[in-house]
C-alpha positions as CSV (number, residue, x, y, z in Angstrom):
1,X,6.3,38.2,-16.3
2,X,3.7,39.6,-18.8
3,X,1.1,38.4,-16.5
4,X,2.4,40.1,-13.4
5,X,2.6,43.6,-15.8
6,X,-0.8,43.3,-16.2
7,X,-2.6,42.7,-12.7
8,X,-0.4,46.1,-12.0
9,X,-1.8,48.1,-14.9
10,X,-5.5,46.5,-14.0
11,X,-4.9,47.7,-9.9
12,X,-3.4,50.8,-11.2
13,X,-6.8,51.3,-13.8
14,X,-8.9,50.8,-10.5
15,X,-7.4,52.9,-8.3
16,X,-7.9,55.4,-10.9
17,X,-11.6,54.9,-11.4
18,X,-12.2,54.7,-8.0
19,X,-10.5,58.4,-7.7
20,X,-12.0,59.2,-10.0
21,X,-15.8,58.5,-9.1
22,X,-14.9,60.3,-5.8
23,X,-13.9,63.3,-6.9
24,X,-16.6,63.4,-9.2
25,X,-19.5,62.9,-6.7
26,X,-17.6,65.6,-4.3
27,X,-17.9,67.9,-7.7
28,X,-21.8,67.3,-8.2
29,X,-22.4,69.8,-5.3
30,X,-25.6,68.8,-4.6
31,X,-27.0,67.4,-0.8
32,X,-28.7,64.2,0.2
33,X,-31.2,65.3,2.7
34,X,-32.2,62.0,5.4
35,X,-35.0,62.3,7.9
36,X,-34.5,59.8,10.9
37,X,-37.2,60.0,13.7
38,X,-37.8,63.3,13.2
39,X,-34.4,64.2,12.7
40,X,-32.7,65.7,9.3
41,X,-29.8,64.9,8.2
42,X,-27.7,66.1,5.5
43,X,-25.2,64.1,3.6
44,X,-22.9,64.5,0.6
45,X,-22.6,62.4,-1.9
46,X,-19.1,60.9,-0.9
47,X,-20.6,60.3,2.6
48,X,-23.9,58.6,1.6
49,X,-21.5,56.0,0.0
50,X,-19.6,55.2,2.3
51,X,-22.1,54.7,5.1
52,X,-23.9,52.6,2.2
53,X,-21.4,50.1,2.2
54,X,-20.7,50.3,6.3
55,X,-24.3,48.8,6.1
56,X,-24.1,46.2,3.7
57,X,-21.0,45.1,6.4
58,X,-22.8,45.4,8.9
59,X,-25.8,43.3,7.5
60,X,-23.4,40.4,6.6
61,X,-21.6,40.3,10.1
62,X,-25.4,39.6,11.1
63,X,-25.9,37.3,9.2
64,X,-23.0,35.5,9.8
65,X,-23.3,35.9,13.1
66,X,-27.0,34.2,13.2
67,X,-25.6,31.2,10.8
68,X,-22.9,30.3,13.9
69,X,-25.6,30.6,16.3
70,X,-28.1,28.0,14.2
71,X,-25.0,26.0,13.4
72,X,-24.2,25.8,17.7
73,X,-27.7,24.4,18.2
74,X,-27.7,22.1,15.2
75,X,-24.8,20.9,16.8
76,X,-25.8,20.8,20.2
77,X,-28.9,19.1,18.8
78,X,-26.6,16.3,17.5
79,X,-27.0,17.1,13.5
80,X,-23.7,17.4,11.4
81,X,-22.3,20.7,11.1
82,X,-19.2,22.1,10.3
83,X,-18.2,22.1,14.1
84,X,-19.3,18.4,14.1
85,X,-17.3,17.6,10.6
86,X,-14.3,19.2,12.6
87,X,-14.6,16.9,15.8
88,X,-15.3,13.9,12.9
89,X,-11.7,14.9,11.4
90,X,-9.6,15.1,14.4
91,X,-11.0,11.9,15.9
92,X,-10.8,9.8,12.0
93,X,-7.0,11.2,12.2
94,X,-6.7,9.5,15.9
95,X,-8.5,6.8,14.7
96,X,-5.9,6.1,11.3
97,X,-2.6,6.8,13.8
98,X,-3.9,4.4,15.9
99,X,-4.5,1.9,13.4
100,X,-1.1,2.7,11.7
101,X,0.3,2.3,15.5
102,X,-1.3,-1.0,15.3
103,X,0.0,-2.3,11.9
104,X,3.6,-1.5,13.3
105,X,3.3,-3.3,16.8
106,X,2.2,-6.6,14.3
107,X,5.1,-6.3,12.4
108,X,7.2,-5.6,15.5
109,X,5.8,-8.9,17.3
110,X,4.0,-7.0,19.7
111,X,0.9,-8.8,19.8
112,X,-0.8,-7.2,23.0
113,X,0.4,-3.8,21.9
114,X,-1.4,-4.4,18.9
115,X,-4.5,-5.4,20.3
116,X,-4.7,-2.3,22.3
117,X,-4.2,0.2,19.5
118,X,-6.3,-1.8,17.3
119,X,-9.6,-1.5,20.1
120,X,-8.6,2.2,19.9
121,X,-9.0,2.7,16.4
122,X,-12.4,0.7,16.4
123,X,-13.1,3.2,19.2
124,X,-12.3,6.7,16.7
125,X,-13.0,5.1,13.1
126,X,-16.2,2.7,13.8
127,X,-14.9,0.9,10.7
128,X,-14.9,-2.7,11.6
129,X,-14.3,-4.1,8.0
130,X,-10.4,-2.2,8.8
131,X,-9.9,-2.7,12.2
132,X,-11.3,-6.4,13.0
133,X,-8.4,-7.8,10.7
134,X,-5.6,-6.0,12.7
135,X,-7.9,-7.4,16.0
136,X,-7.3,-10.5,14.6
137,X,-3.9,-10.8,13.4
138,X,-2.7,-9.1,16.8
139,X,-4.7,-11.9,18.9
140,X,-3.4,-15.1,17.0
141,X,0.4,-13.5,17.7
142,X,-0.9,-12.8,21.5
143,X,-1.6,-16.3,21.7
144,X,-5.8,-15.6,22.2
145,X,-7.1,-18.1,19.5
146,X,-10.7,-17.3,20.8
147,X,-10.4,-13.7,20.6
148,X,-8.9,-14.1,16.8
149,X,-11.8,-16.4,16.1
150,X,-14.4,-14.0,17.3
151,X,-13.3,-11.6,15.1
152,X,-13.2,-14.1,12.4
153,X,-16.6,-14.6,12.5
154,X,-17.8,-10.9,12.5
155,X,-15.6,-10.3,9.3
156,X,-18.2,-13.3,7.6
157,X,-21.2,-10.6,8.7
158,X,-20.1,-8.4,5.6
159,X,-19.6,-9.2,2.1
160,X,-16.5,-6.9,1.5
161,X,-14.6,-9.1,4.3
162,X,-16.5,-12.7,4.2
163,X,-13.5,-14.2,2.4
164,X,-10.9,-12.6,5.4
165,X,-13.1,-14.4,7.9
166,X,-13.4,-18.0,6.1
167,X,-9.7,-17.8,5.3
168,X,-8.8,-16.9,9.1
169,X,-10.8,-19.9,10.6
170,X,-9.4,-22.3,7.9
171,X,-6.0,-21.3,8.9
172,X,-7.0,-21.6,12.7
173,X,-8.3,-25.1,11.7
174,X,-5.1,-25.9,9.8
175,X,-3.2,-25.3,12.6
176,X,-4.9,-27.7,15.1
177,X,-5.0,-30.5,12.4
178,X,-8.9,-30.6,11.8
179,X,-8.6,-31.3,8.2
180,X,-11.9,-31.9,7.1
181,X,-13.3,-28.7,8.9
182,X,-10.0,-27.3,6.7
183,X,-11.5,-28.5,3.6
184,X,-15.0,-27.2,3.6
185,X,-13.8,-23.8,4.5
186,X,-11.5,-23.9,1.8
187,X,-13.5,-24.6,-0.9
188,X,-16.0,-22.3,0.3
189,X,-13.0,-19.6,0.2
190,X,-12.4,-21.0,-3.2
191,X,-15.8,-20.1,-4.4
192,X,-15.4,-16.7,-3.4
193,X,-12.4,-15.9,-4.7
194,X,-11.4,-18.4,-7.0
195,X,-8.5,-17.0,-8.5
196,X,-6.7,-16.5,-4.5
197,X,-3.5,-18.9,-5.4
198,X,-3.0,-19.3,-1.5
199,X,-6.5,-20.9,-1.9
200,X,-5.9,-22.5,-4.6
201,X,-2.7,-24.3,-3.6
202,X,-4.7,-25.2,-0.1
203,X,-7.8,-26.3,-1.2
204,X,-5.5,-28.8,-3.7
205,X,-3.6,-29.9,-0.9
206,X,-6.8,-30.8,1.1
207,X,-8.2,-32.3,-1.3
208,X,-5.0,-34.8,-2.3
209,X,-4.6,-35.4,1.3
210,X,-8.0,-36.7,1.3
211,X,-7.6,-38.5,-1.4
212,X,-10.5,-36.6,-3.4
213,X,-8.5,-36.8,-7.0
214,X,-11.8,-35.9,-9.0
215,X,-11.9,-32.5,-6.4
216,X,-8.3,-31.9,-7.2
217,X,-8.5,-32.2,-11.1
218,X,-10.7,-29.7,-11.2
219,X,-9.4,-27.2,-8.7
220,X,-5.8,-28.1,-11.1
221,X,-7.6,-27.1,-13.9
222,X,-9.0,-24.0,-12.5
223,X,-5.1,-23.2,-11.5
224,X,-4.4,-23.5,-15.0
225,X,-7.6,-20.8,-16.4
226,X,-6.7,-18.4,-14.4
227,X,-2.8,-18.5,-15.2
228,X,-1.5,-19.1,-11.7
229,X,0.1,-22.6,-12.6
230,X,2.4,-23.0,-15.7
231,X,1.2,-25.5,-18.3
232,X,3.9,-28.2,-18.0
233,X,3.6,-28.5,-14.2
234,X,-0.3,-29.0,-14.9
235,X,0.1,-31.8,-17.0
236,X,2.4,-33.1,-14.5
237,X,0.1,-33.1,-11.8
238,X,-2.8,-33.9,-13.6
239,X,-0.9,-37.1,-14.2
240,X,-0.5,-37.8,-10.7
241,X,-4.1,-37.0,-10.4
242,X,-5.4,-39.2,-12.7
243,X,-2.7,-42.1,-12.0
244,X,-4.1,-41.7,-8.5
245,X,-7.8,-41.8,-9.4
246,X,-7.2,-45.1,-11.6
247,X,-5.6,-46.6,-8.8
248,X,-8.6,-46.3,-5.8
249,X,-10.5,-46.7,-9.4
250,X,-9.2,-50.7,-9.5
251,X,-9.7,-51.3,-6.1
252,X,-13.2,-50.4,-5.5
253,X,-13.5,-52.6,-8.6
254,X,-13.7,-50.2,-11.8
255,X,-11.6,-51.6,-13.5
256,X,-12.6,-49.7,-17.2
257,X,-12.7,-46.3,-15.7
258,X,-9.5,-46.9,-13.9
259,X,-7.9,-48.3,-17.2
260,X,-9.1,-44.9,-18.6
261,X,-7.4,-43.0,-16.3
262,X,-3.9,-45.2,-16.2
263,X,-3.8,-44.5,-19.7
264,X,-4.5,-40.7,-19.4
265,X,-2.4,-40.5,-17.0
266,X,0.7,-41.8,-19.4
267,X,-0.3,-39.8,-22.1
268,X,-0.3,-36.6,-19.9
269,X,3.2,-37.5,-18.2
270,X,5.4,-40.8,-20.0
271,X,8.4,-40.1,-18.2
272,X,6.3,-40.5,-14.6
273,X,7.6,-44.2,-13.8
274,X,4.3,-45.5,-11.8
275,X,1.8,-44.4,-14.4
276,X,3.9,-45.5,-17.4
277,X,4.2,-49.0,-15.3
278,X,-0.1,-49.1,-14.4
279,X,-0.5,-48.2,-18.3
280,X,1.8,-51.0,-19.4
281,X,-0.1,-53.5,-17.3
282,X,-3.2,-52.1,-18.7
283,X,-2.1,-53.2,-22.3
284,X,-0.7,-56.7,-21.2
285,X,-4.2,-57.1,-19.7
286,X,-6.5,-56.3,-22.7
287,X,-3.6,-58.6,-25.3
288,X,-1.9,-55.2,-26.5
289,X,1.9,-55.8,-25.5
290,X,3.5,-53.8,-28.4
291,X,1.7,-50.8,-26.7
292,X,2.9,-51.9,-23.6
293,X,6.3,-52.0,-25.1
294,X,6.3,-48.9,-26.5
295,X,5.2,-47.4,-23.4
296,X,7.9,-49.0,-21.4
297,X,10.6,-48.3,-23.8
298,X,9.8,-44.4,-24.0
299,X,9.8,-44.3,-19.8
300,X,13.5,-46.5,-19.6
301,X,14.6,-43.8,-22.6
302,X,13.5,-41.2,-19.7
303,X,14.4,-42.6,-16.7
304,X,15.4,-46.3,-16.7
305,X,14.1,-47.4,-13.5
306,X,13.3,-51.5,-11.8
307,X,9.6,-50.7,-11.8
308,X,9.6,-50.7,-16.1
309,X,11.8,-53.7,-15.7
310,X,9.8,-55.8,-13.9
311,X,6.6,-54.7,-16.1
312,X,8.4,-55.6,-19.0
313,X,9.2,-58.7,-17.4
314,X,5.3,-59.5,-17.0
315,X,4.5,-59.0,-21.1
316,X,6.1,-62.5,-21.7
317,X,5.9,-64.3,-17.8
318,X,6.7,-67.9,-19.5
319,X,9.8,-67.5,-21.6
320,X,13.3,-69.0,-20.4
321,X,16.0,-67.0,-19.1
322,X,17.5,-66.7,-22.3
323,X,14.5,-65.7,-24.2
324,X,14.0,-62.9,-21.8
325,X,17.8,-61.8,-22.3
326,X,17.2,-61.5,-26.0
327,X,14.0,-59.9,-25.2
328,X,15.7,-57.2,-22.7
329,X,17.9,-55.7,-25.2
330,X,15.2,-53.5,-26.4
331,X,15.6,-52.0,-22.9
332,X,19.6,-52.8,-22.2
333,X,20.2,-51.3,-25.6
334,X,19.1,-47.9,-24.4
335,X,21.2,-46.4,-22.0
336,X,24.0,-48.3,-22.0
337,X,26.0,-46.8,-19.3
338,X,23.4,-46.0,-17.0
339,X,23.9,-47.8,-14.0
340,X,20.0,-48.9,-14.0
341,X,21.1,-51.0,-17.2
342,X,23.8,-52.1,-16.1
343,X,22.3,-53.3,-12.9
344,X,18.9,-55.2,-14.7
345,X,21.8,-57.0,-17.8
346,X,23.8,-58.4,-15.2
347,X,20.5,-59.6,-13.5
348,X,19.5,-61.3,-16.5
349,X,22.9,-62.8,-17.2
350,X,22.9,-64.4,-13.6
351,X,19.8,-66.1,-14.4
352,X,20.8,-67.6,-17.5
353,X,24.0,-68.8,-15.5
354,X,26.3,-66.8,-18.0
355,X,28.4,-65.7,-15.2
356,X,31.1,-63.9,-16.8
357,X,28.9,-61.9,-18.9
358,X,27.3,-61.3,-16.1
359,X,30.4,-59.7,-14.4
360,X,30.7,-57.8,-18.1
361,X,28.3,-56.3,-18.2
362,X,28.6,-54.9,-14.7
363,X,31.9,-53.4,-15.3
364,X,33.1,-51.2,-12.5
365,X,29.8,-50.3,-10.4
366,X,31.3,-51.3,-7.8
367,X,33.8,-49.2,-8.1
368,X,32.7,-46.0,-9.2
369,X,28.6,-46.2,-7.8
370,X,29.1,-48.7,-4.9
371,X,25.4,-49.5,-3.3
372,X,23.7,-52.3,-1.7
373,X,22.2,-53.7,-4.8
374,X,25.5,-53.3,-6.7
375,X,27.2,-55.2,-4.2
376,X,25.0,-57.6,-3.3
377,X,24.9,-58.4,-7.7
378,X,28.8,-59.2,-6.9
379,X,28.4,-61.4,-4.6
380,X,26.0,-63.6,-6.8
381,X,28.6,-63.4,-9.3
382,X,31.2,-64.3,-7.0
383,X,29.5,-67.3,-5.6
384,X,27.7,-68.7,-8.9
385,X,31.9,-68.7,-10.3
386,X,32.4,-70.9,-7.3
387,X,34.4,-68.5,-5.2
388,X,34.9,-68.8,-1.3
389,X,32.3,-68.4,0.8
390,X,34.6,-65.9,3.2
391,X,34.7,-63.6,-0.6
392,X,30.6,-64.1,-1.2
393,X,30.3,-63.3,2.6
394,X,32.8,-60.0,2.4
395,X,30.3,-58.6,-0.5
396,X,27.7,-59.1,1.7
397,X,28.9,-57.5,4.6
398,X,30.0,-54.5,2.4
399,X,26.7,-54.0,1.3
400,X,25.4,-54.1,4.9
401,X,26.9,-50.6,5.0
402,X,26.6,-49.3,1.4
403,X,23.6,-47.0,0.1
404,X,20.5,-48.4,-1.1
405,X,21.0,-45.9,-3.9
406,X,18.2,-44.4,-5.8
407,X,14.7,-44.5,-4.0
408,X,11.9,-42.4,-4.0
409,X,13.1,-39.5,-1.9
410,X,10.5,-36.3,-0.7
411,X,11.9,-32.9,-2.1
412,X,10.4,-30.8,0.5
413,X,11.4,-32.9,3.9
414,X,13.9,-35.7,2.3
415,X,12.2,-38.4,3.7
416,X,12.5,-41.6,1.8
417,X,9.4,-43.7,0.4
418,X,9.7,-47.5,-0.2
419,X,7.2,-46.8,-2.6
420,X,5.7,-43.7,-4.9
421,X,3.1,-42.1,-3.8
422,X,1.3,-38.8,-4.7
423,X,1.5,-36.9,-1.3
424,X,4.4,-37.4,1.0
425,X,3.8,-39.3,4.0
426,X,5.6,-37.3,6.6
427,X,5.1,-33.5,5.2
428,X,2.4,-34.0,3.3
429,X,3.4,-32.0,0.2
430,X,1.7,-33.3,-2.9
431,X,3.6,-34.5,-5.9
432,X,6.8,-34.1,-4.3
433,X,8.5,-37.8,-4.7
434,X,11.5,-38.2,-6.9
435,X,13.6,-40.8,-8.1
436,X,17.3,-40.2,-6.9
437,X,19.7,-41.0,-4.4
438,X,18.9,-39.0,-0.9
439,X,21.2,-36.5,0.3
440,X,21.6,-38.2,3.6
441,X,22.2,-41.8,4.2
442,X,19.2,-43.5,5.8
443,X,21.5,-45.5,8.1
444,X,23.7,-44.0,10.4
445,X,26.7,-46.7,10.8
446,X,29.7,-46.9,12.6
447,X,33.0,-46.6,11.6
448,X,33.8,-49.6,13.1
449,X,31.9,-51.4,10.5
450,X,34.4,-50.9,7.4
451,X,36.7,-53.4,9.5
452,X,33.3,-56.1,9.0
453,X,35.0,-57.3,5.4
454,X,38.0,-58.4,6.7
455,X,36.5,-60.1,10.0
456,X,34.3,-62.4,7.9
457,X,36.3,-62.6,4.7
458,X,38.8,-60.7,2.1
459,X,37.6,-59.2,-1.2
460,X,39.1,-60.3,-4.1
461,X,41.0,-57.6,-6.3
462,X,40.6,-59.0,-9.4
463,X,37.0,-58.0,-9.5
464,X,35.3,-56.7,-13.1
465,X,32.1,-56.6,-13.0
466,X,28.5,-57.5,-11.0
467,X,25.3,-59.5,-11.2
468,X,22.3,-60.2,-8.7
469,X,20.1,-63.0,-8.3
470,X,17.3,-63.5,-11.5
471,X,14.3,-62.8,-8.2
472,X,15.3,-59.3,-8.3
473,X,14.6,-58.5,-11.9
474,X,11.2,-58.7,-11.2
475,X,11.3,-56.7,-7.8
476,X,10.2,-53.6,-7.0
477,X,12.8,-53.5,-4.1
478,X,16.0,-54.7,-5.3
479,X,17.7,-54.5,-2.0
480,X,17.2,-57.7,0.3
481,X,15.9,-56.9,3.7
482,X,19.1,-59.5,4.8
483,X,21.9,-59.9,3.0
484,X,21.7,-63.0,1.0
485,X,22.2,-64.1,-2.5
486,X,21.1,-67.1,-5.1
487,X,23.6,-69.1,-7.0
488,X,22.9,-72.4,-8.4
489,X,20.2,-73.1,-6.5
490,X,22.0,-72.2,-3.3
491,X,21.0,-69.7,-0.9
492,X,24.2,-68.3,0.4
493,X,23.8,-65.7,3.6
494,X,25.9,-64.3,6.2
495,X,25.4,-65.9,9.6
496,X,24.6,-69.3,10.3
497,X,25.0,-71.8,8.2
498,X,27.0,-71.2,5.1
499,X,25.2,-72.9,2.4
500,X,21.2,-74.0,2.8
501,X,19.7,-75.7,0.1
């Protein structure tokens, strides 16, 4: 408000001045006399100014007038201008709509659409580094693999889009299954950008699926610097790393470094079942069993599993049955109701003959988690008691249709494993195996099959508990591959013969 008061005072103040002057040089009463070829001229004072400024005007209209004219055959002459810097504007605008036109048509799934705008805006812009990615994207979703790999290739002609380019041929690569070609590109994309997680979690992938563990520690590690991998999960897989180096370590023959590595590989993850077993092993081998003990123990405490039993079988190979039952209960103590326990005391009982403790210590798994093993464990029982074959067979035959139970199952595809391994088999997803009961049964059976138990033989009721035969505590596949069961020294199986000696 005060400000506005002001400018009106100030225009005010000037109109007055300038009213002012003129009425003072009308007062001065004296003539300006000018001579122009020969011609006088007389002019007041009032006049003479005003025919002053009419010619300062008129000079800068010339002017101006001789600057457009230069500036038209600058221009003409093909040297920027502002008439040239107005033709640059409206075709950079073109240029950006027509890229923006593009970006849409890709997200719309308009792949030749998005080709054509793309060409267009390399046609107004000239800026390849923008519009050779959209050239790209649109001809992989056109279906032109060649056309996206051309482009590919000029983006690795500049520095600013070198990475773009290696990362679009990897991906081309990846798609028609040339791994190794895959690999190089990848670590060279690596090296540019080493702290890309897309890149990161590629180039690991690569390099497990090649089996190049000493390659994947390091690009683990470099996951881990640059904070694009929680610790926890890196000591996981570093463990799975280094249990898989000590393993090709062993069978190219050495044997220290792959001790090294078993051990590391423990100490970075106990409760990982296949390195806790390897470092166990280890310890037996060098005449160290109370680390081998200790080792096994923390692992069952974790995640009781057959693969610790059987290595803590191997610390003492030559003791009787019995010797090994007392032995066990450093294991059998911990987790008592698990049914892994369970499972491995029956086991044990069986092969010390002790029957009834057998069925104990078994209890109801039958019952409550009925699977193959479990089953098969009852019929053992059942026959090593001196039941009827028709009873020993009717275990057998439920087992035929029963879950295996826990295996080593893939979290990303669910495929099942009959062993551990560090990448999955089918997807190829690294670090992925678990120990657990798959969500869908590996056999499809028919229903017709729960009428097989009363074809070959009844099932007693007054069943309490399970066992197995004493072969199976030291097997990494508890399951037979036919159903079949020791008792006494008798080989009872369904079909055939009913005993074999």
């Amino acid at each position: 408000m005060l400000w506005s008061l002001i400018k009106i005072l100030l225009f005010v103040a000037a109109i007055a001045a300038a009213t002012f002057g003129a009425g003072y040089l009308m007062e001065t009463g004296s003539d300006v006399l000018v001579t122009v070829s020969g011609t006088e001229y007389t002019l007041n004072p009032l006049l003479m100014l005003v025919l002053g400024v009419a010619l300062i005007c008129s000079i800068w209209v010339l002017f101006k007038v001789m600057g457009f004219l230069l500036a038209t055959f600058k221009f003409l002459n093909g040297d920027e201008t502002a008439i040239s810097r107005f033709f640059d504007r409206n075709r950079e605008k073109r240029g950006y709509d027509a890229l923006s036109e593009g970006m849409m048509a890709i997200a719309s799934g308009e792949g030749r659409t998005a080709m054509t705008k793309a060409a267009k805006a390399e046609r107004y812009l000239k800026r390849p580094e923008l519009t050779n990615l959209i050239s790209a994207q649109a001809a992989e979703m056109a279906g032109d693999k060649k056309k996206a790999e051309e482009v590919y290739k000029r983006l690795l002609q500049d520095d600013k889009t070198r990475f773009v380019g290696v990362r679009g041929i990897m991906k081309q690569k990846l798609a028609d299954g040339d791994t190794d070609t895959a690999l190089l590109l990848a670590e060279k994309a690596f090296a540019i950008k080493p702290k890309h997680v897309e890149t990161q979690d590629t180039l690991l992938r690569l390099q497990a699926h090649s089996e190049d563990w000493v390659g994947a520690r390091n690009t683990l590690n470099a996951k881990l610097r640059h904070g694009s991998l929680p610790r926890d999960v890196h000591r996981r897989r570093d463990a799975v790393l280094a249990l898989s180096e000590a393993r090709d370590d062993m069978i190219t023959g050495e044997v220290a470094k792959g001790r090294e590595a078993a051990i590391e590989a423990n100490r970075l993850s106990p409760d990982l079942v296949p390195a806790a077993a390897m470092a166990a092993r280890v310890y037996i081998e060098t005449g160290k069993p109370r680390q081998a003990v200790r080792i096994l123990k923390k692992a069952w405490d974790m995640n009781p599993h057959p693969d610790l039993a059987v290595a803590f079988a191997e610390i003492s190979p030559d003791e009787t049955p019995k010797e090994r039952l007392k032995r066990f209960k450093a294991l059998t103590k911990m987790k008592p109701t698990h049914p892994e326990t369970k499972m491995l005391l029956a086991e044990l009982n069986i092969a010390a003959k002790d029957y009834p403790a057998a069925r104990k210590a078994l209890g109801d798994l039958v019952e409550t988690d009925q699977t193959a093993r479990s089953l098969t464990i009852m019929a053992a029982i059942e026959r090593g008691e001196g039941s009827e074959d028709t009873v020993v067979r009717g275990w057998l035959t439920k087992a035929l249709t029963a879950s295996r139970g826990p295996q080593w199952v893939c979290g990303n595809c669910q495929s099942v494993h009959n062993e551990w391994v560090p990448v999955c088999k089918n997807c190829e997803t690294f670090d992925a195996l678990s120990w657990r009961v798959p969500t869908v049964g590996e056999v499809a059976m028919p229903d017709s099959t729960k009428m097989l138990p009363l074809i070959v033989g009844a099932i007693e009721d007054k069943v309490e508990g399970v066992a197995s035969k004493p072969e199976q505590t030291a097997s990494q596949d508890p399951t037979p591959s036919a159903p079949e069961v020791v008792a006494d020294g008798e080989v009872v199986a369904l079909g055939g013969d009913d005993k074999t000696k």
